[in-house]
DOKOL-360241 format. One record per residue: y, z, x of N, C-alpha, C in turn; residue number from 0. Coordinates in nm, 3 decimals, padded with zeros to 5 digits, m for minus. Each point is the difference from the previous one (the first is absolute). Layout:
// residues N
Y, Z, X, Y, Z, X, Y, Z, X, NUM
...
// end
This chain:
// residues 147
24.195, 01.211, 19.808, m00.033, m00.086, 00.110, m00.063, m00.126, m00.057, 0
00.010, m00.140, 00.043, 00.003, m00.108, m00.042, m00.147, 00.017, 00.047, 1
m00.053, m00.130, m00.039, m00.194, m00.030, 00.031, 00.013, m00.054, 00.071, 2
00.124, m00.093, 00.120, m00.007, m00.060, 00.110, m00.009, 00.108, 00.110, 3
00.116, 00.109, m00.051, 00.004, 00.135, 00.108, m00.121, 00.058, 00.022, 4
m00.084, 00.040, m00.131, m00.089, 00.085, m00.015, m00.116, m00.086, 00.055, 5
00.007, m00.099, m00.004, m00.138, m00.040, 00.072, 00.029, m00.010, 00.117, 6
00.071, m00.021, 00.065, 00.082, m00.039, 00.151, m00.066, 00.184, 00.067, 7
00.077, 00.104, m00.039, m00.044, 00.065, 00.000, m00.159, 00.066, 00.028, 8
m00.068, m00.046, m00.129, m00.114, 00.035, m00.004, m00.103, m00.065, 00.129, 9
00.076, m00.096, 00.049, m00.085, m00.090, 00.102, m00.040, 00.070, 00.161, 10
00.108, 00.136, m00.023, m00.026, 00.092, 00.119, 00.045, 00.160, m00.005, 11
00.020, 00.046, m00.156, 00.029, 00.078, 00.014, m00.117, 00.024, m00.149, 12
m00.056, 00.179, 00.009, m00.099, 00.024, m00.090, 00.077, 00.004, m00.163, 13
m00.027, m00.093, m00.086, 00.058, 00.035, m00.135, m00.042, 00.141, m00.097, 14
00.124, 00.041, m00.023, 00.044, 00.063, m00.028, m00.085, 00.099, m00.152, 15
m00.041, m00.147, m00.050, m00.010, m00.017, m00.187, 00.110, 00.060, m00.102, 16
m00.020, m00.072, m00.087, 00.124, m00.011, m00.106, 00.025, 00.162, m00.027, 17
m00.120, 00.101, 00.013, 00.050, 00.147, m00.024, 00.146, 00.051, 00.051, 18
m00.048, m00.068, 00.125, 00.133, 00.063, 00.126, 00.122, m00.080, m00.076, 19
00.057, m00.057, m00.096, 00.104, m00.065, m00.040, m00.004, 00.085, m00.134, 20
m00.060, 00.031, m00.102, m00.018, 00.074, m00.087, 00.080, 00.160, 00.038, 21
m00.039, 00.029, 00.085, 00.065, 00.123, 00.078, 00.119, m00.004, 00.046, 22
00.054, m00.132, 00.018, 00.102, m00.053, 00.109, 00.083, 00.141, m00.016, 23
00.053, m00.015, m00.101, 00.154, 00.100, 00.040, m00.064, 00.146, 00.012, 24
m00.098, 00.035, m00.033, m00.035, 00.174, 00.070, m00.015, m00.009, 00.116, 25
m00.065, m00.088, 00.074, m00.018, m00.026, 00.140, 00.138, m00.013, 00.061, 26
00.093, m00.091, m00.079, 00.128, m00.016, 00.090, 00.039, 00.128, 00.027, 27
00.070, 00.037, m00.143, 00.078, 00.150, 00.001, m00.085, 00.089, 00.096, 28
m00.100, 00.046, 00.011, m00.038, 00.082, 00.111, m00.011, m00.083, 00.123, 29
00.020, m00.128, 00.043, m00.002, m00.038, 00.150, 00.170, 00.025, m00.013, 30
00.096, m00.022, m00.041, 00.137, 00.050, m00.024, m00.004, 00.121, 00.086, 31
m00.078, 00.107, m00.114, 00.008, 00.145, 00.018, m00.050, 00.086, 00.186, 32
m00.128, m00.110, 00.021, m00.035, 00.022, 00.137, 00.105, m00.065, 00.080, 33
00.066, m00.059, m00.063, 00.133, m00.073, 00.104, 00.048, 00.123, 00.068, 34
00.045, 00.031, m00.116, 00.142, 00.098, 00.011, m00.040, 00.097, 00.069, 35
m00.144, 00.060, 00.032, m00.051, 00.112, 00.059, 00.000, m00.026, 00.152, 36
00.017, m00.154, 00.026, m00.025, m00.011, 00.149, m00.187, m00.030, 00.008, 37
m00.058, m00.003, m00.111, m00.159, m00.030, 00.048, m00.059, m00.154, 00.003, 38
00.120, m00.031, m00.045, 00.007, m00.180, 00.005, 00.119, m00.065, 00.049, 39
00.030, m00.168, 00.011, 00.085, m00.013, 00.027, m00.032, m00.197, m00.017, 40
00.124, 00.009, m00.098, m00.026, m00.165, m00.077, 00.090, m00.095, 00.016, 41
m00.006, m00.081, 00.061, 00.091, m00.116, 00.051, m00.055, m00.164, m00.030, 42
00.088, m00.024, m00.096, m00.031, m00.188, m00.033, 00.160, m00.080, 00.079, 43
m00.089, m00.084, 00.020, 00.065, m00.112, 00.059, 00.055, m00.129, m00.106, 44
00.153, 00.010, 00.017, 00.046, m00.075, m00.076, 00.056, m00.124, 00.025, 45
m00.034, m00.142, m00.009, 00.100, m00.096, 00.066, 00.148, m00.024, m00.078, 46
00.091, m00.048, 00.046, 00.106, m00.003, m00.011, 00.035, m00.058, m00.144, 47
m00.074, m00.100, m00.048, 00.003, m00.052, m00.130, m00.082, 00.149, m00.102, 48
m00.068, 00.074, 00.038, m00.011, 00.134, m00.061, m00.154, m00.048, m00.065, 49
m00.107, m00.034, 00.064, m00.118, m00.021, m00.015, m00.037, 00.109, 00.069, 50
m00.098, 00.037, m00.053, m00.088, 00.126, 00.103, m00.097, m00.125, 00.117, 51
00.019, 00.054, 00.087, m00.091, m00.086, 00.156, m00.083, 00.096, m00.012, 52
m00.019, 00.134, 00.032, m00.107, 00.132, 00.023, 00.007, 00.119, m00.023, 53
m00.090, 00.095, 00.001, m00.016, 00.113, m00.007, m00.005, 00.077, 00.150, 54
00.000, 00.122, 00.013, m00.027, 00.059, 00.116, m00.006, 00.119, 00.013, 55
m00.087, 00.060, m00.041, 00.022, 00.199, m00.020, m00.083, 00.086, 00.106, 56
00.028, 00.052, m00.004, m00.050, 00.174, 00.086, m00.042, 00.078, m00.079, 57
m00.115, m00.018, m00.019, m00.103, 00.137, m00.047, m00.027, 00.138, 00.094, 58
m00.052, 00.060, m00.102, m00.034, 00.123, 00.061, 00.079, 00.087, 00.139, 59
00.125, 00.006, m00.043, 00.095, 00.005, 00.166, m00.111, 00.117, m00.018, 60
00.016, 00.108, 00.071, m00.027, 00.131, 00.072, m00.009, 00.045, 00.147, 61
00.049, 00.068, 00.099, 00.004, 00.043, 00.114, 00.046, m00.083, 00.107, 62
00.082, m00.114, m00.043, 00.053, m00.090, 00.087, m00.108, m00.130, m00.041, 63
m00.053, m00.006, m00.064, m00.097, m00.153, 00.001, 00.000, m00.069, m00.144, 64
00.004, m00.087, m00.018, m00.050, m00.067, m00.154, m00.109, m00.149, m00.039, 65
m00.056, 00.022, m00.059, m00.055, m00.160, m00.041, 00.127, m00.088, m00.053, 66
m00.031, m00.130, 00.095, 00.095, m00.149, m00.071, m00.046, m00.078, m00.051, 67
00.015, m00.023, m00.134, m00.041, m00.106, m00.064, 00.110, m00.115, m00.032, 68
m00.056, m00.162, m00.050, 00.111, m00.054, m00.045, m00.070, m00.159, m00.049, 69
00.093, m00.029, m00.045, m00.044, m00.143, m00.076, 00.110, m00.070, 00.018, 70
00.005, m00.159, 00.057, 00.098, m00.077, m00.015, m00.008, m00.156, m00.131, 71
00.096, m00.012, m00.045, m00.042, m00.118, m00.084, m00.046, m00.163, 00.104, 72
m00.090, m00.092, m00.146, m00.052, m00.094, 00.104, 00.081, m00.080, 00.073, 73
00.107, m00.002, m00.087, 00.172, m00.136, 00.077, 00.039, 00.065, 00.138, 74
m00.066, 00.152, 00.035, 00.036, 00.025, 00.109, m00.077, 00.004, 00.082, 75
m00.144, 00.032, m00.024, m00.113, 00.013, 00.116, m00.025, m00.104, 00.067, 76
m00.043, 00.089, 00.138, m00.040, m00.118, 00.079, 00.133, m00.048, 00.108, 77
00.153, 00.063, m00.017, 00.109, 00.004, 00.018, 00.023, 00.070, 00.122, 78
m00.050, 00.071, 00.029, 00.081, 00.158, 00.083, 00.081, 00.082, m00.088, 79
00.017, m00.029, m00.158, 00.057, 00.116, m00.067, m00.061, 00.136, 00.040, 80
m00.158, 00.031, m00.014, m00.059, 00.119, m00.067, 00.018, 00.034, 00.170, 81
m00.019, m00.049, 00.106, 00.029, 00.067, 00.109, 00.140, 00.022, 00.040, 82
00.094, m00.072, m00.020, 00.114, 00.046, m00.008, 00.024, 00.132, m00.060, 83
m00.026, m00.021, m00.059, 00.028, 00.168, m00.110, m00.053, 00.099, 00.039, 84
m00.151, m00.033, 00.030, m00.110, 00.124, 00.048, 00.055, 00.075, 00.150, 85
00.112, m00.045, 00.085, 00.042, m00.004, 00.049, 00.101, 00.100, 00.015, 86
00.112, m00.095, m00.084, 00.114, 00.100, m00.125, m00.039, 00.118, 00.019, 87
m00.102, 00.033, m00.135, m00.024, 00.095, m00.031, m00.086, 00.101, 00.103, 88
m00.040, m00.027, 00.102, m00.035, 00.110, 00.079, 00.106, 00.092, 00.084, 89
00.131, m00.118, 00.019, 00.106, 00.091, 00.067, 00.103, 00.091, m00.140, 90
m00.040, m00.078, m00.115, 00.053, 00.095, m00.103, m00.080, 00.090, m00.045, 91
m00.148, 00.057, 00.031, m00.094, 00.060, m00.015, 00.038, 00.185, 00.100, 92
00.040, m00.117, 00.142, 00.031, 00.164, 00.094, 00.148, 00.034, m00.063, 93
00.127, m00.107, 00.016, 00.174, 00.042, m00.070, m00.033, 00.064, m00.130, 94
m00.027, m00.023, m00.080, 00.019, 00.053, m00.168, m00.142, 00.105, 00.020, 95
m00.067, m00.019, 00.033, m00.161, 00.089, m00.044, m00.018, 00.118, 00.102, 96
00.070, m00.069, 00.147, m00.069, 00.063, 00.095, m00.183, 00.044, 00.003, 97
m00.057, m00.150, m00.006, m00.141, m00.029, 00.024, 00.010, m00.022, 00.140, 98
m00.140, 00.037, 00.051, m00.060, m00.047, 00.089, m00.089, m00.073, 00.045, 99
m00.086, m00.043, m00.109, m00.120, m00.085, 00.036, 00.009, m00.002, m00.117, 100
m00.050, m00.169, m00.042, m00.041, m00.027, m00.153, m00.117, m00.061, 00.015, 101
m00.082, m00.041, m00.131, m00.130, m00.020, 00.008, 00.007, m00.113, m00.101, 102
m00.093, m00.082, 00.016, m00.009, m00.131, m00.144, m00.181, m00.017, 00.014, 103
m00.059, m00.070, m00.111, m00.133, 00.008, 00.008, m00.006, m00.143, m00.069, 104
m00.080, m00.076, 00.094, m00.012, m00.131, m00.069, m00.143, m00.076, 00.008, 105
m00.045, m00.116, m00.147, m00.113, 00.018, 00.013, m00.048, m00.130, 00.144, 106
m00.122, m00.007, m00.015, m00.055, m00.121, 00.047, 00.084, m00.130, 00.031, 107
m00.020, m00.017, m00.126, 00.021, m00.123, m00.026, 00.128, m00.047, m00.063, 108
00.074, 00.104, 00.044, 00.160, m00.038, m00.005, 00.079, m00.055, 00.093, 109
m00.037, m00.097, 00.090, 00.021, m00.021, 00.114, 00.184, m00.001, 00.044, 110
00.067, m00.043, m00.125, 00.125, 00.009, 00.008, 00.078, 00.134, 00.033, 111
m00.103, 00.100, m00.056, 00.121, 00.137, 00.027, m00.074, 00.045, 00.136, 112
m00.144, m00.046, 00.032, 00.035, 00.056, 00.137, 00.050, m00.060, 00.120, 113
00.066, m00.129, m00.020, 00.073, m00.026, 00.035, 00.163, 00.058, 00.002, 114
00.038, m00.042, m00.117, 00.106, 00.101, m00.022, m00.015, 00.170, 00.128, 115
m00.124, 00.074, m00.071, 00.059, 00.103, 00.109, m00.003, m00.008, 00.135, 116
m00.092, m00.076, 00.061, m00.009, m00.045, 00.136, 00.130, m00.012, 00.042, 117
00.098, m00.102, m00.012, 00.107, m00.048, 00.018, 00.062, 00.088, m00.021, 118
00.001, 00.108, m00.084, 00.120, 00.088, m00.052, m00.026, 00.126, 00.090, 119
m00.110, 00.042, 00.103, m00.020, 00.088, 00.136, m00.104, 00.126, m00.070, 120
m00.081, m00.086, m00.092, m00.110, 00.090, m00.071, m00.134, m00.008, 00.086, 121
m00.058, 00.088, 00.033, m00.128, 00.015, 00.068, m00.134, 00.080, m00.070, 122
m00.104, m00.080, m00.036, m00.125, 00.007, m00.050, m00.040, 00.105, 00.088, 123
m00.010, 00.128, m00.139, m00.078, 00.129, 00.066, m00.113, 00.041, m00.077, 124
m00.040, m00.088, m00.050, m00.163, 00.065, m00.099, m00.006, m00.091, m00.126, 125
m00.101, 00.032, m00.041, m00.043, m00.079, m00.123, 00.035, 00.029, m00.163, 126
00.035, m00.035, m00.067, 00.070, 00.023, m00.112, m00.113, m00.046, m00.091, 127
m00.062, 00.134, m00.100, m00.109, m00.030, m00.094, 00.051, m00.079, m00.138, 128
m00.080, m00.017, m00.072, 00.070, m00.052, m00.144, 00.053, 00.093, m00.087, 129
m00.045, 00.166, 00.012, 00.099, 00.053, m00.075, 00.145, m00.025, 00.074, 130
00.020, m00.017, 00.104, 00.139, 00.008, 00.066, 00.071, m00.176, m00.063, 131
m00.097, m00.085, m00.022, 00.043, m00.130, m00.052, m00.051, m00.111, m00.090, 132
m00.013, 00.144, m00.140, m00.024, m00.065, m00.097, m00.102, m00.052, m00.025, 133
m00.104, m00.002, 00.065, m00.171, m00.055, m00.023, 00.021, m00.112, 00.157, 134
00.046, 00.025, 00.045, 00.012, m00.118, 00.143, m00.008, 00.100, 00.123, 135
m00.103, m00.033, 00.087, 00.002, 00.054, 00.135, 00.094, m00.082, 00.089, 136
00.078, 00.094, 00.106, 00.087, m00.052, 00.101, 00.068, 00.050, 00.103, 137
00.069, 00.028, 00.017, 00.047, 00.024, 00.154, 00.154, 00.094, m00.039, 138
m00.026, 00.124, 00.075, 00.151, 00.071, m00.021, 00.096, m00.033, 00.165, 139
00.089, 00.001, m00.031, 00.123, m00.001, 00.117, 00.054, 00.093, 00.013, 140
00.106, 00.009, 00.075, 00.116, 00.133, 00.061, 00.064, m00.063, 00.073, 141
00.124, 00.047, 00.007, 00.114, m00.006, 00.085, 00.089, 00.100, 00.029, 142
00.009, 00.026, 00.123, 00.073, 00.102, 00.029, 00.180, m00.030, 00.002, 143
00.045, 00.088, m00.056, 00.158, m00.060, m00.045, 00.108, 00.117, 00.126, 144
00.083, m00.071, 00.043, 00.130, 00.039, 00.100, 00.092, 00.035, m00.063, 145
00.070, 00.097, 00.031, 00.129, 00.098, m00.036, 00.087, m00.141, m00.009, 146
// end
């Protein structure tokens, strides 16, 4: 990741530190491995010239529900990309997953993603501590998802 990305990044999302890149590929190969089990679920967004625009995954599926996380690049934020998608991916969440409610946790002072979920039919149900976001207190969501 370039130092324009990585700081772009860092400006609202908790860094990572260079460990988590040191690790990179054990971490991949087992988010791979939770792929394949159905306990995750990993989707990037590609534009047509074949730049990555975003990320967008499903953690923790279990019993019909999962956490959504996601990151869009900066040439796109601010767009309606990350809600477009967040979108997307909730009706591909119930077709491919058969979820029912997903969950995202965002901090304070991210004002962009709670935007993003607002718009995308996410509703603030409790408070999200800093273990849930990385040393940042904030606000968890839900959405209930349709057959």
């Amino acid at each position: 990741m370039g130092k324009t990305t990585a700081s772009y990044f860092a400006a609202s999302v908790t860094d990572r530190g260079d460990d988590f890149f040191d690790q990179f590929t054990d971490r991949y190969n087992a988010s791979l491995a939770e792929q394949e089990t159905g306990i995750c679920a990993f989707y990037v967004l590609v534009a047509e010239a074949g730049s990555v625009l975003g990320r967008f995954n499903l953690y923790d599926v279990q019993d019909g529900t999962a956490r959504l996380g996601y990151r869009v690049a900066e040439q796109v934020a601010g767009r309606g990309v990350a809600t477009a998608t967040v979108r997307e991916l909730c009706r591909t969440a119930t077709a491919r997953h058969g979820l029912r409610t997903l969950r995202a946790a965002t901090s304070h002072d991210n004002a962009a993603s709670r935007k993003v979920l607002t718009k995308a039919g996410f509703l603030p149900v409790g408070p999200a501590t800093p273990a849930d976001l990385g040393g940042k207190s904030g606000t968890w969501y839900q959405r209930g998802l349709q057959p």
